[in-house]
DSSP file (Angstrom, degrees, kcal/mol; ACC not computed):
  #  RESIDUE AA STRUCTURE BP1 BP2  ACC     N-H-->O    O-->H-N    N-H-->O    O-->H-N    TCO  KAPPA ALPHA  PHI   PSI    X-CA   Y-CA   Z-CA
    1    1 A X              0   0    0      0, 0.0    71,-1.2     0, 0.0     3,-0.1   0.000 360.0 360.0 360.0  48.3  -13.5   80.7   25.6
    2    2 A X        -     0   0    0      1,-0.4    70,-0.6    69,-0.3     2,-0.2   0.361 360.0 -80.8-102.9-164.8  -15.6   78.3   27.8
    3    3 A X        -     0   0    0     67,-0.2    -1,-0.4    68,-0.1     2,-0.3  -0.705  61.0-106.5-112.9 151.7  -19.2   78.9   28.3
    4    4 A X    >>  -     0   0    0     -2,-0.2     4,-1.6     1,-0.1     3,-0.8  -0.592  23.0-110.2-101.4-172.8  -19.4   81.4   31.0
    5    5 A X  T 34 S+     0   0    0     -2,-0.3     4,-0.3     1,-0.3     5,-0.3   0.831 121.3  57.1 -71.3 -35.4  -20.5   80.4   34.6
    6    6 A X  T >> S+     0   0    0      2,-0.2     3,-1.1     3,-0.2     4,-0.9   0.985 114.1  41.7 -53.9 -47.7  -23.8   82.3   34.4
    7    7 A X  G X4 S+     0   0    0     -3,-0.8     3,-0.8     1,-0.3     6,-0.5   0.967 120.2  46.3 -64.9 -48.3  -24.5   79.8   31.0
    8    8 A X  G 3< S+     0   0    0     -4,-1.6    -1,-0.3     1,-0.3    -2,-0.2   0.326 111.2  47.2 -42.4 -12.3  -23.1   77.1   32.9
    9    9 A X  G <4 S+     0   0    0     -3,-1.1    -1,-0.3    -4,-0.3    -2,-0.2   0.417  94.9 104.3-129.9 -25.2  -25.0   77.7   36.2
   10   10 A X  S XX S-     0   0    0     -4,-0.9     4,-1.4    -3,-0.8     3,-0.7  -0.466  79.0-118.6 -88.0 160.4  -28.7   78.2   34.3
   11   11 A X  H >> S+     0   0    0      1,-0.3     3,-2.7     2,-0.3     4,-2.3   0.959 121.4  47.5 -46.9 -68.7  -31.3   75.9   34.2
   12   12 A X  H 3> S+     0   0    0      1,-0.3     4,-3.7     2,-0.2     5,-0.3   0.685  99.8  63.3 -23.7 -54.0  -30.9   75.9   30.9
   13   13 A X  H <> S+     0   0    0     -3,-0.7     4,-1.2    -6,-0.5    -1,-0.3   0.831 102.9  56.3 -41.3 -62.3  -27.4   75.5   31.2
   14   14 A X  H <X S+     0   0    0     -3,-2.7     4,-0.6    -4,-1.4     5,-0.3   0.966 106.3  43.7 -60.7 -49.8  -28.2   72.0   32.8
   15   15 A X  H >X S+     0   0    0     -4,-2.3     4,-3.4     2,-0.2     3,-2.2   0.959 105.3  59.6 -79.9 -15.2  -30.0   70.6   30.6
   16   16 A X  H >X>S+     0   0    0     -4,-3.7     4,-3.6     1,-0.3     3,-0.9   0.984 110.0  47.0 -41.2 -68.6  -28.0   71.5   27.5
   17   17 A X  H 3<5S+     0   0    0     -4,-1.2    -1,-0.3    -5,-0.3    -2,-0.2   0.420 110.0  53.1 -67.5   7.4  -25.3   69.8   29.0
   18   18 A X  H <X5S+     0   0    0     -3,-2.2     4,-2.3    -4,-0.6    -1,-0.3   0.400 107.8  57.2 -55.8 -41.0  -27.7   66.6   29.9
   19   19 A X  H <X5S+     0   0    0     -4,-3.4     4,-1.8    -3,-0.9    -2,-0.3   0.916 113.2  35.1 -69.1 -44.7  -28.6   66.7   26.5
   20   20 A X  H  X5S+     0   0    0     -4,-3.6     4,-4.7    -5,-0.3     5,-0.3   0.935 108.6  58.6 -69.2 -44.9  -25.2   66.3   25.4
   21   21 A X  H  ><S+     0   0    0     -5,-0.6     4,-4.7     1,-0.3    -1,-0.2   0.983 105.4  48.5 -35.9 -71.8  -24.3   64.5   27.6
   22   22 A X  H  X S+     0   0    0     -4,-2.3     4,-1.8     1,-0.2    -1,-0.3   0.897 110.5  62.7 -33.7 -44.1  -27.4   61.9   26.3
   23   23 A X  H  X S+     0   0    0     -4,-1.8     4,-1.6     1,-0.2    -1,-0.2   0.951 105.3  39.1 -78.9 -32.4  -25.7   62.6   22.8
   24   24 A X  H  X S+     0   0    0     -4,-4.7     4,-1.5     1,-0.2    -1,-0.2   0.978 113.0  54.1 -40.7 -63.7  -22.3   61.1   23.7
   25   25 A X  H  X S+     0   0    0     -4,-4.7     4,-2.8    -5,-0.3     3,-0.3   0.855 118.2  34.6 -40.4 -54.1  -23.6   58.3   25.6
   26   26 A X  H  X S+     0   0    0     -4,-1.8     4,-1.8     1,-0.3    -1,-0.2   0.836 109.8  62.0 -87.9 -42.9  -26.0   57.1   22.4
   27   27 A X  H >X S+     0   0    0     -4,-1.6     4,-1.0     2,-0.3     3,-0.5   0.874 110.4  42.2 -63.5 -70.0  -23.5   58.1   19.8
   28   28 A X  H >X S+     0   0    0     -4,-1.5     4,-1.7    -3,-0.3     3,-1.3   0.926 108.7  59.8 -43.9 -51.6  -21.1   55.4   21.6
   29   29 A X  H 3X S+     0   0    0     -4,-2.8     4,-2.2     1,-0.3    -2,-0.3   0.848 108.1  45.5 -37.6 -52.0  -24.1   53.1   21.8
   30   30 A X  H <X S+     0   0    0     -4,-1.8     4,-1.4    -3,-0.5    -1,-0.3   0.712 108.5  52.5 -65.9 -31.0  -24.4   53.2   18.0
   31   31 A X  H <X S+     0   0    0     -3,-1.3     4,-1.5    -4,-1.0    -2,-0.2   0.826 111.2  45.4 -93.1 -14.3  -21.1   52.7   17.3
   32   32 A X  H  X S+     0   0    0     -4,-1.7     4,-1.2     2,-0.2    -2,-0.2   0.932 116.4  50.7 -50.9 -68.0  -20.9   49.5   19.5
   33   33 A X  H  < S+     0   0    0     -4,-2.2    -2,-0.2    -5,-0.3     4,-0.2   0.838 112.8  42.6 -55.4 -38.0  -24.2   48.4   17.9
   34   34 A X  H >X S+     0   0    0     -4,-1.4     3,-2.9     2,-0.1     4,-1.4   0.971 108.3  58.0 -85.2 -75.8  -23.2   48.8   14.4
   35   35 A X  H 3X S+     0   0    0     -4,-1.5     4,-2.7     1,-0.3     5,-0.2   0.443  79.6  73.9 -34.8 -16.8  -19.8   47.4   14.5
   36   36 A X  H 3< S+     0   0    0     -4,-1.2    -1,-0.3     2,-0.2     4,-0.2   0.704 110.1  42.6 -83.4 -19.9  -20.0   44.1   15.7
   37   37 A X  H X> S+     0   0    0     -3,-2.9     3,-1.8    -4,-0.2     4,-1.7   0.894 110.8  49.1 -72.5 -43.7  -21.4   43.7   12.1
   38   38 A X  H 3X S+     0   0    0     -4,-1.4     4,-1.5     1,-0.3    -2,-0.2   0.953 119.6  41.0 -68.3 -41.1  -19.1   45.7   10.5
   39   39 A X  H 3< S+     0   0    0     -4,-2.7    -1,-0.3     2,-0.2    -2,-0.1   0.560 109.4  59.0 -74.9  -9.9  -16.2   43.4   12.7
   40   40 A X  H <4 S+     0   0    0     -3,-1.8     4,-0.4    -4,-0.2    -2,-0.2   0.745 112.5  42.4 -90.2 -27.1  -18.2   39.9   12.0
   41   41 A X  H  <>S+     0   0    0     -4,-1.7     5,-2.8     2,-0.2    -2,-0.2   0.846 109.2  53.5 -85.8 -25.5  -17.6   40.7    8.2
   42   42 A X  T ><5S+     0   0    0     -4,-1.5     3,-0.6    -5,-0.3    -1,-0.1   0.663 111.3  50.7 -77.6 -39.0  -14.1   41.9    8.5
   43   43 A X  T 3 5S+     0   0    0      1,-0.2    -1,-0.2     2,-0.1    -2,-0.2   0.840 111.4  43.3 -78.5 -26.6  -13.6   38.5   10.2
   44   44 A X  T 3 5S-     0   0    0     -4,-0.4    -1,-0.2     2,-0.2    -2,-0.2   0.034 115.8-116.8-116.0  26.3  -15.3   36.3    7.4
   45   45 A X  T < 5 +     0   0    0     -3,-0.6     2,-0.4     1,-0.2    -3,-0.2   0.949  67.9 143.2  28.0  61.5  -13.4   38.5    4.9
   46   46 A X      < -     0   0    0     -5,-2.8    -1,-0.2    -6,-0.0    -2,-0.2  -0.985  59.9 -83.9-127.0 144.0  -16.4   39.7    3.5
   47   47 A X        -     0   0    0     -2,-0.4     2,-0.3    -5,-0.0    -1,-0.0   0.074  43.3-119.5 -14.8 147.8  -17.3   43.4    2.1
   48   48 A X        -     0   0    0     -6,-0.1     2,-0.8    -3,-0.0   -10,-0.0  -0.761  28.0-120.4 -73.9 153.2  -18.3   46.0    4.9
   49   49 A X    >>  -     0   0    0     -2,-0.3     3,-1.2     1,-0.1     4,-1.1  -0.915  20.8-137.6 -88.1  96.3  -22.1   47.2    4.0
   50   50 A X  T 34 S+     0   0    0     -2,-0.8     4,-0.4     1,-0.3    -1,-0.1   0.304 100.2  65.1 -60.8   2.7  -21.3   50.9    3.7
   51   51 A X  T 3> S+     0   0    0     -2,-0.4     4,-1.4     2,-0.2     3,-0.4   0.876  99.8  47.6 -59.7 -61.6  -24.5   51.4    5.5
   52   52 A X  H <> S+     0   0    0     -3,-1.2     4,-1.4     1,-0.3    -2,-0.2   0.804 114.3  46.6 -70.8 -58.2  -23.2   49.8    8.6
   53   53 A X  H  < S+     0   0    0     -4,-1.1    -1,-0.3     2,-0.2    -2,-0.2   0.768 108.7  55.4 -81.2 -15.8  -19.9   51.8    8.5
   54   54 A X  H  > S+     0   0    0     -3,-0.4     4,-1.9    -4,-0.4     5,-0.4   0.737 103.8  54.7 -91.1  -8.7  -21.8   55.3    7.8
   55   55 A X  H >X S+     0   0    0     -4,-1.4     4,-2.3     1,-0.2     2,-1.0   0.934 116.6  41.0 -64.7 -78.3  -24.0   54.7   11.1
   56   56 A X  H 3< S+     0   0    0     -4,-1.4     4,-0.3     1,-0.3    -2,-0.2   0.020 113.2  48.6 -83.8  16.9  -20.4   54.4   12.9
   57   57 A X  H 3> S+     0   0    0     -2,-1.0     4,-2.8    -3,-0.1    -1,-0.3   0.656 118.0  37.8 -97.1 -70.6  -18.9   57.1   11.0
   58   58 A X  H << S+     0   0    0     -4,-1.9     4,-0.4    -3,-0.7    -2,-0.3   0.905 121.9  56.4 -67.2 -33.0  -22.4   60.0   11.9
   59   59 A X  T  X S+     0   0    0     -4,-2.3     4,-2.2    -5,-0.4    -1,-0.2   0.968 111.0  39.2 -51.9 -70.6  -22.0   57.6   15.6
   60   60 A X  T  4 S+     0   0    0     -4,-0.3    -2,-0.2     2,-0.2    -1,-0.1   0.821 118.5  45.1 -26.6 -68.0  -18.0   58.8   15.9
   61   61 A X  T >X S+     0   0    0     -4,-2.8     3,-3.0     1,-0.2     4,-1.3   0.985 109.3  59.9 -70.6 -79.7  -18.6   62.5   14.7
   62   62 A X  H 3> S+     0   0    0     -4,-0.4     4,-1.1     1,-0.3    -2,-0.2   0.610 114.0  31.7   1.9 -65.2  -21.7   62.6   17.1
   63   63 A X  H 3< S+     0   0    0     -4,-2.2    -1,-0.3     2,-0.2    -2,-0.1  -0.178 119.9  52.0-100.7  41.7  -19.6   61.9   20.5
   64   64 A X  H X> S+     0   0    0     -3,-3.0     3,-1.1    -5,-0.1     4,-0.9   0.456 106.6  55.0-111.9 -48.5  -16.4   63.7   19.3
   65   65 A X  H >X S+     0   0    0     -4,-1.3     3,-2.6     1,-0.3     4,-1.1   0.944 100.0  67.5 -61.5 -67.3  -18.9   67.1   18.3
   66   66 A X  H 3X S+     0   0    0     -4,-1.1     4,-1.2     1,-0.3    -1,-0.3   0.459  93.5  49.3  -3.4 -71.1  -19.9   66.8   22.0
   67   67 A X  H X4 S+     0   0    0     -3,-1.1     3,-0.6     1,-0.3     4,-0.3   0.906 111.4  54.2 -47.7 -48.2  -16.4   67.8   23.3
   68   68 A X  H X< S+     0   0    0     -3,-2.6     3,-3.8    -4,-0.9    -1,-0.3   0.954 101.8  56.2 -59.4 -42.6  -16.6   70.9   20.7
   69   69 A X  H 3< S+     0   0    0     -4,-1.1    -1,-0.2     1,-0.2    -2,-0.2   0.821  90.3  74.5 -75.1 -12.8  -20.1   72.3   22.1
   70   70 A X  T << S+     0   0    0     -4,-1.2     2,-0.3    -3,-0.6    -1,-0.2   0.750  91.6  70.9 -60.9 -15.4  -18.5   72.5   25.7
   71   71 A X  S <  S-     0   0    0     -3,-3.8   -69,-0.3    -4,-0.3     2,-0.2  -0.847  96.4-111.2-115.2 175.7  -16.9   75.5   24.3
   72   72 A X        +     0   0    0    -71,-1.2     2,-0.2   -70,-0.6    -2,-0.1  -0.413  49.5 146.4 -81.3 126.0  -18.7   78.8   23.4
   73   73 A X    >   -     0   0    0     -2,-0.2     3,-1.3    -4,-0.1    -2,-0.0  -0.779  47.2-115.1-173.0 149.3  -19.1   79.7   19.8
   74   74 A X  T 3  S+     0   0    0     -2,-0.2     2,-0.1     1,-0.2     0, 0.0  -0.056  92.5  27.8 -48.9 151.8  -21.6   81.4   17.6
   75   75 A X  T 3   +     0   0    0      1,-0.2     5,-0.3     2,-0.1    -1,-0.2   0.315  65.4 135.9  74.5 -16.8  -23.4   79.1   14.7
   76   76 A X    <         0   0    0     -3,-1.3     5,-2.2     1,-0.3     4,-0.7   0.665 360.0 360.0 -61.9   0.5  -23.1   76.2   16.3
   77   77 A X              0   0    0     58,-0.4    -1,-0.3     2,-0.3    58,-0.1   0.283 360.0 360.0 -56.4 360.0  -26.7   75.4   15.2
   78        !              0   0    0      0, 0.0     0, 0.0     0, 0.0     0, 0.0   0.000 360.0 360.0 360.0 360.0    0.0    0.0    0.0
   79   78 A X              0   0    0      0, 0.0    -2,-0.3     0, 0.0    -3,-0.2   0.000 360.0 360.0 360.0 -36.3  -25.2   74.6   11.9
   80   79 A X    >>  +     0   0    0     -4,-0.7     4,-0.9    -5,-0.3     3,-0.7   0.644 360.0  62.5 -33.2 -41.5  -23.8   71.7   13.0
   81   80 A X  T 34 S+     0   0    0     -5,-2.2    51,-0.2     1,-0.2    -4,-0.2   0.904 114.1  45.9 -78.8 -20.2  -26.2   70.3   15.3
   82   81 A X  T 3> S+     0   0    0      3,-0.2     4,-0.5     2,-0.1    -1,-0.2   0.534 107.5  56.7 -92.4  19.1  -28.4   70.3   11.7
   83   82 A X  H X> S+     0   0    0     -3,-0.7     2,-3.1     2,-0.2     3,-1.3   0.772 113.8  34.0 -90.7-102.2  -25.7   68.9   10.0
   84   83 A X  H 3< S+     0   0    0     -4,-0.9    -2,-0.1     1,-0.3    -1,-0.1   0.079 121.0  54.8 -49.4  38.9  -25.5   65.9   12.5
   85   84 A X  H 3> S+     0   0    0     -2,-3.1     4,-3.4    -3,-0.1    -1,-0.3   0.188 109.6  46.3 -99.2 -59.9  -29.7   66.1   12.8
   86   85 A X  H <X S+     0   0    0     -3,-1.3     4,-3.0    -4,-0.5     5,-0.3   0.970 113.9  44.7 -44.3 -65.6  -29.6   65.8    9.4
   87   86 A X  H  X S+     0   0    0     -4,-0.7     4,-1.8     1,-0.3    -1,-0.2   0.841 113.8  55.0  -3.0 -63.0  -26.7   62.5    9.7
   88   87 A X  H  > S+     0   0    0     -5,-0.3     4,-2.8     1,-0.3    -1,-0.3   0.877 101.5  55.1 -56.0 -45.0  -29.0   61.2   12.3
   89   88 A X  H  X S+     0   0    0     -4,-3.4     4,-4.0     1,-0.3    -2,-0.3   0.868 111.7  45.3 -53.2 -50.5  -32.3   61.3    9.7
   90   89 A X  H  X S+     0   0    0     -4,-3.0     4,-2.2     1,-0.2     5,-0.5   0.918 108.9  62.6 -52.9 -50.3  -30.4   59.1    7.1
   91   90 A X  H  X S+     0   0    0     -4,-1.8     4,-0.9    -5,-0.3    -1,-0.2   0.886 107.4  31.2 -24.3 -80.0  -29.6   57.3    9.6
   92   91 A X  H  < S+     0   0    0     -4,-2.8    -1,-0.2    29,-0.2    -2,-0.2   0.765 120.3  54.4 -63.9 -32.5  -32.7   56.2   10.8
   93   92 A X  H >X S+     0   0    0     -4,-4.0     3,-3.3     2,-0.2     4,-1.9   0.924 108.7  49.2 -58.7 -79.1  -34.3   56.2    7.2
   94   93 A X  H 3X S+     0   0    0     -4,-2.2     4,-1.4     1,-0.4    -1,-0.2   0.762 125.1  26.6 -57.8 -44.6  -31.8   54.1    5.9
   95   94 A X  H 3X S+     0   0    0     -4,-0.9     4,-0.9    -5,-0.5    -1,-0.4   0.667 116.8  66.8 -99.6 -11.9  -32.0   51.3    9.0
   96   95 A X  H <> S+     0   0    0     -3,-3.3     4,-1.6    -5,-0.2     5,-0.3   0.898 101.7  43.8 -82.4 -46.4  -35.8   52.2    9.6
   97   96 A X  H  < S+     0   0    0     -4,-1.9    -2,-0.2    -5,-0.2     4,-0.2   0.860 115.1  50.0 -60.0 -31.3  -36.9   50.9    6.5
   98   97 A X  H  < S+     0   0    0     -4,-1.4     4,-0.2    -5,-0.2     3,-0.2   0.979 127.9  13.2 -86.2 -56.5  -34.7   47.7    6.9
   99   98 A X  H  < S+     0   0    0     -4,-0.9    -2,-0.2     2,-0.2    -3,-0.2   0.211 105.4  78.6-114.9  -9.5  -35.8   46.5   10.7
  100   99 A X  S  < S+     0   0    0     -4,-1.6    -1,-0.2    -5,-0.3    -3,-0.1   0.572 109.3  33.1 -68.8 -13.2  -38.9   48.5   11.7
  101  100 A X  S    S+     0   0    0     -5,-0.3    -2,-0.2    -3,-0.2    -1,-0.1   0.805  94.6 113.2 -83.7 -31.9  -41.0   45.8    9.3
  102  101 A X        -     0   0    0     -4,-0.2    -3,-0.1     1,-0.1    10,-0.0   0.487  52.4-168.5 -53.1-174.2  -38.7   43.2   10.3
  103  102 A X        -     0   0    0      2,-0.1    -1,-0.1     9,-0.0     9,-0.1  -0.414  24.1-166.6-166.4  72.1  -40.7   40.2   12.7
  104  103 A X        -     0   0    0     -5,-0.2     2,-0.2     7,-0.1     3,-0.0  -0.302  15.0-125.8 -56.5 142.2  -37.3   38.7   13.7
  105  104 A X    >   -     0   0    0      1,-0.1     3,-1.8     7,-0.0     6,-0.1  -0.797  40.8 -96.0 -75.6 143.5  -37.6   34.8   15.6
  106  105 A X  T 3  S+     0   0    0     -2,-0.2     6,-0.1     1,-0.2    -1,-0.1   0.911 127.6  70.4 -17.0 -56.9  -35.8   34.6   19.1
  107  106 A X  T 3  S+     0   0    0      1,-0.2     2,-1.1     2,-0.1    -1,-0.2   0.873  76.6  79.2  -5.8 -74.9  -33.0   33.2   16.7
  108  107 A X    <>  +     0   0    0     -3,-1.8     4,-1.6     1,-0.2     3,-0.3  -0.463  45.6 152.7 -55.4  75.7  -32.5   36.4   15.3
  109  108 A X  T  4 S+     0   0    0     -2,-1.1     5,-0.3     1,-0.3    -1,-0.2   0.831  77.8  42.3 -96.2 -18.4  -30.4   37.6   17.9
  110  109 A X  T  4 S+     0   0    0     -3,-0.2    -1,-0.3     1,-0.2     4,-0.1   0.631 116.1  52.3 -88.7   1.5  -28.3   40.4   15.0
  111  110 A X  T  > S+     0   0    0     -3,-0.3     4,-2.2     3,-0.1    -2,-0.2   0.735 111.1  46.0-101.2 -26.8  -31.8   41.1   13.5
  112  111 A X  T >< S+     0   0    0     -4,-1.6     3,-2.6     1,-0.2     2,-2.3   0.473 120.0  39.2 -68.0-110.8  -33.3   42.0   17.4
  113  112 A X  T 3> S+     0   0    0      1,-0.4     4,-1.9     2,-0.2    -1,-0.2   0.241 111.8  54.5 -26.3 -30.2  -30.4   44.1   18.2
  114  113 A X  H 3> S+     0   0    0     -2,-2.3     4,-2.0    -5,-0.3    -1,-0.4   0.973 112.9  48.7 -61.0 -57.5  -30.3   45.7   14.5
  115  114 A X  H << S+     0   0    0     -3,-2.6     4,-0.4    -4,-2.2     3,-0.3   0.937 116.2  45.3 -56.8 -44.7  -34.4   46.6   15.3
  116  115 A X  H >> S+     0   0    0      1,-0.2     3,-2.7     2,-0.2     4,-2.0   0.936  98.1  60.7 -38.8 -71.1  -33.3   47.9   18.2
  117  116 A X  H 3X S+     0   0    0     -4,-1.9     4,-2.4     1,-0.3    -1,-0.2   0.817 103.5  65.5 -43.5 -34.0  -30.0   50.1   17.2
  118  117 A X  H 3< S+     0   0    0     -4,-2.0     4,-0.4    -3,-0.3    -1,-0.3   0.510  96.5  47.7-102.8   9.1  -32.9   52.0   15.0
  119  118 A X  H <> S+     0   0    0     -3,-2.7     4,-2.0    -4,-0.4     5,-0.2   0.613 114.6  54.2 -86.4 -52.8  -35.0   53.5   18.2
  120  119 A X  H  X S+     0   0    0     -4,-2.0     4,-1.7     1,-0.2    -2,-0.3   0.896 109.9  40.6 -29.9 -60.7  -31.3   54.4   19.1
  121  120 A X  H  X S+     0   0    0     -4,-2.4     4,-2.6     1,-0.3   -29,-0.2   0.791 110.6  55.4 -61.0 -58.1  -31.1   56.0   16.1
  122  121 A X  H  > S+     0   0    0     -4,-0.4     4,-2.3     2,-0.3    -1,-0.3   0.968 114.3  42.2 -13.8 -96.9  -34.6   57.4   16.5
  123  122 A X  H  X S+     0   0    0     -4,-2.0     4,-2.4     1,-0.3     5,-0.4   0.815 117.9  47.8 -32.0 -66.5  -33.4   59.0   20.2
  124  123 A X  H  X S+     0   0    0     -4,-1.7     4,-2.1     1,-0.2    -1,-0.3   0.876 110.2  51.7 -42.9 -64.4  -30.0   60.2   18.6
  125  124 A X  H  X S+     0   0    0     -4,-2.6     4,-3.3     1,-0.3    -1,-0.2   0.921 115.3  41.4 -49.6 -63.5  -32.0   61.6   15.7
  126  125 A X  H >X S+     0   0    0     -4,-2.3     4,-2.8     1,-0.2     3,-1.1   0.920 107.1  57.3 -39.7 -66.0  -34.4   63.7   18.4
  127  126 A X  H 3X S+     0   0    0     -4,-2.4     4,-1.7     2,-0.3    -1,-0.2   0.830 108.9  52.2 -54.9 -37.1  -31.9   64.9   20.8
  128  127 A X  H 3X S+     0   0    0     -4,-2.1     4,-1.9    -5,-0.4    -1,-0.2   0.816 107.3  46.6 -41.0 -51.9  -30.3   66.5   17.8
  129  128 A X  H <X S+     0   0    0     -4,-3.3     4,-0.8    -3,-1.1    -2,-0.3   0.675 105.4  57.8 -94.4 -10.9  -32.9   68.0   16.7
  130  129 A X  H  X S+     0   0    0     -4,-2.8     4,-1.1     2,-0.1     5,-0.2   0.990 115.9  42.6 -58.6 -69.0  -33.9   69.5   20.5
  131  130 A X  H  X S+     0   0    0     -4,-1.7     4,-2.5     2,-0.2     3,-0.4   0.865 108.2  57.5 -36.0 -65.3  -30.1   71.3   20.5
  132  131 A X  H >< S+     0   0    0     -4,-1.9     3,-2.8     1,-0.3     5,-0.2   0.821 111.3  37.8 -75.1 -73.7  -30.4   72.3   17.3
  133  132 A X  H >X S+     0   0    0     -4,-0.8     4,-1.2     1,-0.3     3,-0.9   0.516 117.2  58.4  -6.5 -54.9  -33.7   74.3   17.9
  134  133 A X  H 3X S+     0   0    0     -4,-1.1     4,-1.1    -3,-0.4    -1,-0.3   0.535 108.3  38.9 -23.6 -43.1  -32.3   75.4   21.2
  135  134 A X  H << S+     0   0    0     -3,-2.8   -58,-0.4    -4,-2.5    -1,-0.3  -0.066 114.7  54.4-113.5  52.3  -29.5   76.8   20.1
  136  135 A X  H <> S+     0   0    0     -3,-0.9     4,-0.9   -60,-0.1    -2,-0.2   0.320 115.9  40.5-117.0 -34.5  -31.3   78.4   17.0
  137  136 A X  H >X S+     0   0    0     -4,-1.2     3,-2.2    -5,-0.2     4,-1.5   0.976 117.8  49.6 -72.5 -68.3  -33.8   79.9   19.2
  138  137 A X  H ><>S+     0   0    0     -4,-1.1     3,-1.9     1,-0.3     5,-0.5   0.828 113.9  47.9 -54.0 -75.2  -30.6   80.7   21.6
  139  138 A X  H 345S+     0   0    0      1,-0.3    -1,-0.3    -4,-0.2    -2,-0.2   0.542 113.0  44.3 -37.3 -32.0  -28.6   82.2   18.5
  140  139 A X  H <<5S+     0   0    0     -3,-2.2    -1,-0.3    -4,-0.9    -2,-0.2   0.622 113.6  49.1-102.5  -3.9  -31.3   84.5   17.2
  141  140 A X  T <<5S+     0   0    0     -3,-1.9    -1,-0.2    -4,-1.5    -2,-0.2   0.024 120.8  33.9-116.9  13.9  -32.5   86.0   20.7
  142  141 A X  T >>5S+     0   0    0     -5,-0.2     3,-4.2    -3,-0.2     4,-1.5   0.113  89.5  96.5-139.2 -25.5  -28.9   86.9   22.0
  143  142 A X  T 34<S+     0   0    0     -5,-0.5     3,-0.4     1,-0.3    -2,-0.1   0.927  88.1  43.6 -46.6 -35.5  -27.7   87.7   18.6
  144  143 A X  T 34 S+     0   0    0     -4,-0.2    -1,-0.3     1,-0.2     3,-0.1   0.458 113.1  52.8 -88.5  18.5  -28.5   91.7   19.4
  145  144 A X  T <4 S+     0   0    0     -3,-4.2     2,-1.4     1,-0.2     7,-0.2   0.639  91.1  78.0-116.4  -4.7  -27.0   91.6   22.9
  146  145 A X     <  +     0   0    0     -4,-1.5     2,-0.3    -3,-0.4    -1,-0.2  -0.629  66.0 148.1 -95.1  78.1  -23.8   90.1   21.8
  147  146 A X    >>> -     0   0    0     -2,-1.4     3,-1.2    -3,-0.1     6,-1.1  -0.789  62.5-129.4-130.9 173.6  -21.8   93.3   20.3
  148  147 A X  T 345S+     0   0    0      1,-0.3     3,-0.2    -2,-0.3    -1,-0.1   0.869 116.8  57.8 -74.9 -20.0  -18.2   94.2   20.2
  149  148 A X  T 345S+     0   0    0      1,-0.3    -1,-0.3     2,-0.1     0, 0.0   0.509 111.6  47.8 -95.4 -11.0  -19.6   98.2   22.0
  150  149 A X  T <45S-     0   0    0     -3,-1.2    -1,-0.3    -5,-0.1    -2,-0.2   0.111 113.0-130.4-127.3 -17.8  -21.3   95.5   25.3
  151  150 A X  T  <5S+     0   0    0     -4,-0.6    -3,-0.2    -3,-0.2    -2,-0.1   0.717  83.1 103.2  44.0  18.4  -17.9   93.7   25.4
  152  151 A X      < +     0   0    0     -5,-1.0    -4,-0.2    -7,-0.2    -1,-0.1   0.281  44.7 122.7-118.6  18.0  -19.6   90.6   25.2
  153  152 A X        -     0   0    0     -6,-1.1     2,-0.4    -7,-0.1    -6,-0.1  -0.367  64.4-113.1 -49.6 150.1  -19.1   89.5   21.7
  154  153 A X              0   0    0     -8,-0.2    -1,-0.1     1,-0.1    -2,-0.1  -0.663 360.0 360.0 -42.1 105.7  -17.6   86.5   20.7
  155  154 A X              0   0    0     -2,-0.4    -1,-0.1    -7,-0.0    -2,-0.0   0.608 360.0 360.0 -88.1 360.0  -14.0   86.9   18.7
């Protein structure tokens, strides 16, 4: 039930699957960025920030859904604005904290925190290009995809 070679083979086709591609990559990126706190606290037997672990949680789900959108299915739009939504929290939550911030050269976990939240930012966007994309994609194919065409979905 794979995408078929015409979806695969269109322009379109390419960039989706650049865009995901982008979503893996950054999705790892986050969970890298975010975890060396979550592993610095772990180490100094201190609490985890549940902030810190729910970036690397919406990070995880993020490059795992990848693997899932390679294959053809109906709806998937809900998801990509379930993990748009994910992204948004994301970015509030860590935008508020390190977009004021005016870290010293010192502050080498307060740059890289300010940082991790234009990641967040990208993640957040690319999410929401796919989800639009395949909402547009979903409602403009929806009448050609019927069981009487043989090209429905089961």
């Amino acid at each position: 039930m794979f995408q078929t070679l015409k979806d695969r083979s269109s322009f379109g086709g390419y960039i989706r699957f650049a865009i995901r591609i982008l979503q893996f990559i950054l999705g790892i990126t986050v969970i890298g960025l975010y975890a060396v706190d979550i592993a610095r606290a772990y180490e100094h037997h201190v609490s985890r920030d549940p902030k810190w672990t729910f970036a690397v949680v919406v990070g995880a789900m993020s490059a795992i859904s990848v693997f899932f959108f390679l294959a053809r299915y109906s709806l998937r739009f809900f998801w990509d604005g379930l993990m748009l939504i994910l992204w948004a929290i994301v970015f509030g939550i860590f935008g508020k904290i390190y977009i004021p911030a005016h870290p010293t050269p010192h502050q080498s976990g307060q740059i890289r925190m300010k940082n991790a939240v234009w990641v967040d930012l990208a993640n957040m966007l690319l999410w929401f290009i796919t989800f639009v994309w395949d909402l547009v994609l979903h409602f403009t194919r929806m009448d050609k995809l019927t069981l009487h065409t043989g090209r429905a979905t089961v």
